[in-house]
N, C-alpha and C positions, 0 to 999 in steps of 0.2 A: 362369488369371488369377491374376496376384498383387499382393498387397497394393504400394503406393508403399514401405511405410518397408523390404522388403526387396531396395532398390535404389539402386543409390550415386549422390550427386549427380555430375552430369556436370561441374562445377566441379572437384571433388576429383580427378577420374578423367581428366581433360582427357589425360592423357601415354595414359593409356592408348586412349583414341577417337585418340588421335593417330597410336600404334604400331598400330593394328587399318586403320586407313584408308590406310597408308603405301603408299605406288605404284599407288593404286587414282586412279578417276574419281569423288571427292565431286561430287555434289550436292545442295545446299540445298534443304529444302524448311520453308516460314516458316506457321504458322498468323498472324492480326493479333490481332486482340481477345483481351486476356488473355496474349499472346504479346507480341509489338511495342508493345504500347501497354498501359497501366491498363484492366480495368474499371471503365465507369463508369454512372454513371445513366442518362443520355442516349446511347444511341448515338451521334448526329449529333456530338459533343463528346473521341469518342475518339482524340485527338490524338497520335499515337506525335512524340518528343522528336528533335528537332534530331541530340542527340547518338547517339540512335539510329539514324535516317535514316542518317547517315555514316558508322554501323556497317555497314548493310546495303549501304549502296554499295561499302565494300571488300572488304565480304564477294565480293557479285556479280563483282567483280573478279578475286576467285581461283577459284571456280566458279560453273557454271551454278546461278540461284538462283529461286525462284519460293514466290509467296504464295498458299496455299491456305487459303481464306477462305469462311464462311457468306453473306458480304455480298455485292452488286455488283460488279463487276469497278468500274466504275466511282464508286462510291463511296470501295473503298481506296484507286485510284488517286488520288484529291483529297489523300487523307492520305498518301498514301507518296511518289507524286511521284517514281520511280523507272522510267524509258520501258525498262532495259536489263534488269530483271526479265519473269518469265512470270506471269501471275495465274490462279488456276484461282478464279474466285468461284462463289456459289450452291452449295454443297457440291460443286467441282467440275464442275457440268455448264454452266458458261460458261468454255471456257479460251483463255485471247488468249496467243503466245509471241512476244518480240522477234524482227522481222526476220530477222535474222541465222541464226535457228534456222528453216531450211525455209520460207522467204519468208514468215513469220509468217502461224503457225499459229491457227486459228480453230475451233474445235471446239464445238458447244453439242445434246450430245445429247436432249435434251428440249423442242428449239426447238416443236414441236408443243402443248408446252401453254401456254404463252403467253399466250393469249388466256383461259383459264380461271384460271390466275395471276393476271392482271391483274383478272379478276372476283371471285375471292374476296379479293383482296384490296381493293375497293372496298366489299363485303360486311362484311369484318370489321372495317373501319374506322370504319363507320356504327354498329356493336354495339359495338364498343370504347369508346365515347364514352360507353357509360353506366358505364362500370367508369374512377373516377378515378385518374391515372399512368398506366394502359394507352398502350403506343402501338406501332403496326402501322406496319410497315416492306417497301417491295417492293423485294427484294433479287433482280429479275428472275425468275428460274426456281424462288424460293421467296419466301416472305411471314412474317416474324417477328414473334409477336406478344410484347412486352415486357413485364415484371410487375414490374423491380426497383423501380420506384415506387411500387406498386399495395397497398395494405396488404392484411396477411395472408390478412386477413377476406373479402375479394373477388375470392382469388386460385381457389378452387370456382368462383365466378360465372364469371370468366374462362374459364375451359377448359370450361364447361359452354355457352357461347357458340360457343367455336372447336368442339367437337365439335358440336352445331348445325348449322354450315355444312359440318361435313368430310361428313355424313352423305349429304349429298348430293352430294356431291365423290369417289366411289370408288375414282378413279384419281391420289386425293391421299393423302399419310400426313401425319401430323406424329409429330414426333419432338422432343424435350427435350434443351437448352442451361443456360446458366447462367441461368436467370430469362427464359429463352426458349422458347417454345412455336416450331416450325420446321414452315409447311407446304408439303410438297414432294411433287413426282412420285413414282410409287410405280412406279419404275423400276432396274433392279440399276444404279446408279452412286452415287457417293459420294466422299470424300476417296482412300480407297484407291484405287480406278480410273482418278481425277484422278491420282495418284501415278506410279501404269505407264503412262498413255498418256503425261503428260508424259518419262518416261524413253524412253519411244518414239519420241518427239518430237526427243531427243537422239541417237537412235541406238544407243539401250542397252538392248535389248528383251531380246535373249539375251546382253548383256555380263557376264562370269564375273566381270569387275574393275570393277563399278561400283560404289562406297556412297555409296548415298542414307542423307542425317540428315535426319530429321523432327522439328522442335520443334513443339508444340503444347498449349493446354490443355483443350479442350473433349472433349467426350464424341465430338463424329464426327471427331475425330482419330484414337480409335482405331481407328477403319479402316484408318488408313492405316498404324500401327503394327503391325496386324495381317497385313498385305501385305507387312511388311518381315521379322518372323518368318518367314512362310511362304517367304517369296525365300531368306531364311538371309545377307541379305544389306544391310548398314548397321547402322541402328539408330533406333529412337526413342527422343525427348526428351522425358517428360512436362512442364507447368508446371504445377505446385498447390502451394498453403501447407496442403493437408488429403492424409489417407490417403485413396487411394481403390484400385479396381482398375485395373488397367491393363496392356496388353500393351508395355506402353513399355520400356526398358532400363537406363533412369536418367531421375533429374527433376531440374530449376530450380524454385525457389520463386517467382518472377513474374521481370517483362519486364527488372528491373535484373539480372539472373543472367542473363538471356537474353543480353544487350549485353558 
């Protein structure tokens, strides 16, 4: 793992992602939150810009392009509004592909918990309610519990609640976002996995000449950057305005760099 600041922004290096991809099969792959749009306080509020949206439409235009997303499939879609994109929501284990690609593709590995997703997250929404700013989100095949409202001071309280309910939930993990607590199936899939099946999905399973770019800012993005090392093949795009580690190849400082 290496540090962010010894990696060049993908800005500056543009010619060169440009000469590394030349005669190959790009395709896009888009994180939303932090990526396409601002973080913000409110989920429900994270609105990606106009001029963004017409960014991603031309992008799609010149290749296969697809939002790998924490959220609902159908939640980004409200915000993206984009039918000729693939979305992989829930870290991946809800994936929908435009028509066009294999009579559109419907993949949702984890369809089995469901029914227990939906229950803890009726669970934690009742206990959230004593923790003020908290707010619990069911993002289908996972449940987000939110904190960026929540002052510091009751942010122990918080996670001392969610582990509470995981305790008895064994076949659940959570795992840490940006002022997100993420509880999901404790099943090998993730962003990465979302990554390769969607390339599979293209037809590029064993393609020598395929590069996938991955932008993204969150912590389970690097999954998927870690998928692309190991392929030896594309590259990822960190976005953070902070050092952090990451298996990424260059970074953007937020979603105006990204555009």
């Amino acid at each position: 793992m290496f540090m962010v600041k010894s990696y060049p922004s993908a800005l500056y290096f543009l010619d060169e992602i440009t000469n590394a991809s030349s005669g190959k099969h790009v395709v896009m792959f888009l994180d939303y939150d932090g990526t396409l749009s601002p973080i913000v306080d409110n989920p429900d509020l994270a609105y990606m810009s106009d001029a963004m949206r017409e960014t991603v439409r031309k992008l799609a235009s010149c290749f296969p392009t697809a939002i790998v997303t924490g959220r609902c499939i159908d939640k980004v879609y409200d915000f993206v509004k984009l039918a000729e994109l693939s979305y992989a929501g829930s870290h991946g284990m809800d994936i929908k592909c435009p028509s066009k690609h294999k009579k559109g593709v419907v993949f949702q590995p984890a369809n089995d918990f469901l029914p227990m997703i939906d229950k803890v997250y009726m669970i934690l929404s009742k206990k959230a309610k004593s923790t003020p700013g908290a707010k619990v989100e069911n993002n289908k095949f996972c449940v987000s519990v939110h904190f960026r409202r929540v002052n510091e001071n009751n942010w122990m309280e918080l996670a001392s609640h969610v582990k509470s309910v995981l305790d008895k939930y064994p076949k659940l993990r959570v795992t840490t976002g940006k002022k997100v607590l993420e509880i999901r199936p404790d099943i090998q899939w993730d962003k990465g996995k979302a990554l390769e099946f969607l390339l599979g999905s293209l037809g590029y399973t064993n393609c020598e000449d395929v590069f996938p770019i991955y932008i993204g800012d969150d912590r389970s993005d690097e999954d998927a950057f870690k998928v692309l090392r190991k392929r030896g093949q594309g590259l990822g795009i960190l976005v953070s305005e902070i050092q952090r580690d990451t298996a990424a190849s260059y970074y953007l400082h937020d979603p105006s760099e990204v555009s």
